[in-house]
C-alpha positions, 0 to 999 in steps of 0.5 A: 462519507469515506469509503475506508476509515481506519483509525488507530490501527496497530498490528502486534505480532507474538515472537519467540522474544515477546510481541512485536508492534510492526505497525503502530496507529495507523489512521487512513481514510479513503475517499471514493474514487481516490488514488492513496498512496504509502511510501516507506522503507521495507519493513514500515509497516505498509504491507502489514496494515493493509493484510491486517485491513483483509484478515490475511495475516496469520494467527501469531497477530493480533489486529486492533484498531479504535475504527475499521469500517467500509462505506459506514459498516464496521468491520470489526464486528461483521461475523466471517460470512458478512466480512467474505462478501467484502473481502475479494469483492468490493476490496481487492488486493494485488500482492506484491509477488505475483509468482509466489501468489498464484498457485502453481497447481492449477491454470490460471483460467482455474484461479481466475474463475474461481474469485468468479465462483466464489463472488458472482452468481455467474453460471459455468459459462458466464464465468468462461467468457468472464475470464476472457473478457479480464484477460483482455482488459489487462492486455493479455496476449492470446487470452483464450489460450492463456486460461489454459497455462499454468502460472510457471509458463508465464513471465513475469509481467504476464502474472502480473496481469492475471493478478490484476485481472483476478483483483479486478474481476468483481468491479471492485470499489476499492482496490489495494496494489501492494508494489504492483511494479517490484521484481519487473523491468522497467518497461513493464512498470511502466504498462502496469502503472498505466493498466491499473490508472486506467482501470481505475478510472474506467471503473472509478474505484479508489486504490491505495498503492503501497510503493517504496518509489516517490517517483509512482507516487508522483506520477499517480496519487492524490494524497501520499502517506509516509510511514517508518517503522510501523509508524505514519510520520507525515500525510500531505497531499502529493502536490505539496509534499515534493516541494514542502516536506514536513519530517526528515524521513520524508525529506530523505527519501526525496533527495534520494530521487535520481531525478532530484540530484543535482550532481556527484554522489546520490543522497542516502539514508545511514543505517536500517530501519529499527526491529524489534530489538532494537527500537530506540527511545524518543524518535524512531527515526532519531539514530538516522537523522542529521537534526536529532538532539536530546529531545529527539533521543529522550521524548516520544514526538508531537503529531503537528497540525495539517499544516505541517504535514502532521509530521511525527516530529519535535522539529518539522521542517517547511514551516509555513508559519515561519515562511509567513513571517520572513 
């Protein structure tokens, strides 16, 4: 049995000029102890969906999906109570700016006991030596003492650590690191990549990391997700897709790679990805593309089979069939 099933998740926000779908039918499955994950552009859709998952989205959203369950139990029917016991315990989330997640009013030993307080029957002095021992797994320097600090007299890096720690506090079995790298230099990504591969695999948790860096996902996951403007338009197994990728968006952001360029000017993708206002017919992803037609313009893609990615596209590329017969 999946630990996560998600099938046809959409999140519609209500605007001033009328709803908005910033993530439409979304379908994503984990497995136990596995490493997801979602790639794309700002504003695909990827950090919405996984708020939409924890119910942290605000009230101008409406949150619809044909499945949502977690280990077999249907989250759309749970009352606010049964849901509690999941949110913040058995799924946890690292959000993608550390600094502005933390709350600059209380220390961060406060904050870090408090998801101890809230989720474990753990006395005031458990919960002391709990937030030690967190701290100390993550790396912290001097962890007693940082308990003790406020979130403004850490680096950047350190608040990313406590964010980890608090994430991690009650052994979760699924944990989702939404860009836990952003905003850090490049040798700090690299020790909280490590931190979290490590936990989670001392812990044997799954995780889903939503990254825009193909390079992360190559280097952590097992199955990545490939999402544009609210929509999945390709899912493959990592090992696959650097060599064979199914949809031209896929096919982009890896040629956009430094490590892939074989010289002179590096790839880019023209134009932005499309708003509310400014959603085209047929394919999104048709005013981008190099291989858009008529067809493209005018008419909604197919999803393809597995064997193609499952690609959102009139025309996927790396067809294995027609390989096969050349």
């Amino acid at each position: 049995m999946a630990l996560l099933s998600l099938h046809n998740l959409s999140v519609t926000f209500e605007t001033a000029s009328g709803p908005f779908k910033a993530v439409d039918g979304v379908d994503i499955t984990v497995e136990p102890g596995e490493v997801l994950g979602i790639v794309g552009e700002s504003g695909s859709g990827k950090s919405v969906a996984m708020l939409g998952l924890m119910g942290l989205l605000p009230p101008t959203a409406t949150v619809t999906a044909d499945e949502m369950s977690f280990e077999g139990r249907d989250m759309r029917t749970m009352s606010g109570r049964e849901r509690r016991k999941i949110i913040g315990r058995e799924i946890a989330m690292i959000f993608q700016e550390p600094v502005a997640s933390l709350n600059p009013c209380f220390t961060v030993g406060f904050q870090i006991k408090e998801a101890l307080r809230a989720h474990t029957d753990l006395d005031r002095k458990a919960r002391q030596r709990r937030a030690v021992e967190l701290l100390e797994l993550v790396g912290m320097p001097e962890p007693e003492r940082r308990l003790s600090a406020f979130p403004h007299q850490l680096s950047g890096g350190m608040s990313q650590r406590v964010m980890i720690a608090m994430a991690t506090a009650c052994n979760p079995k699924l944990l989702i690191a939404d860009e836990p790298t952003t905003a850090l230099d490049v040798t700090i990504q690299a020790q909280i990549l490590d931190l979290l591969l490590s936990l989670q695999k001392d812990h044997g948790m799954a995780m889903i990391l939503i990254t825009h860096d193909m390079g992360v996902i190559a280097e952590t996951a097992e199955r990545v997700i490939v999402q544009y403007a609210g929509q999945q338009v390709e899912r493959q197994p990592v090992s696959t897709l650097f060599d064979a990728p199914h949809h031209p968006y896929t096919s982009a952001l890896l040629s956009a790679i430094p490590e892939r360029s074989t010289g002179g000017r590096l790839p880019t993708i023209p134009g932005v990805v499309p708003g509310q206002g400014d959603r085209p017919d047929g394919c999104l992803f048709n005013p981008r593309c190099p291989k858009a037609d008529d067809r493209c313009r005018t008419i909604v893609p197919p999803r393809q089979s597995p064997a193609l990615g499952e690609a959102l596209c009139h025309y996927p590329m790396n067809d294995p069939a027609s390989v096969s017969a050349a």
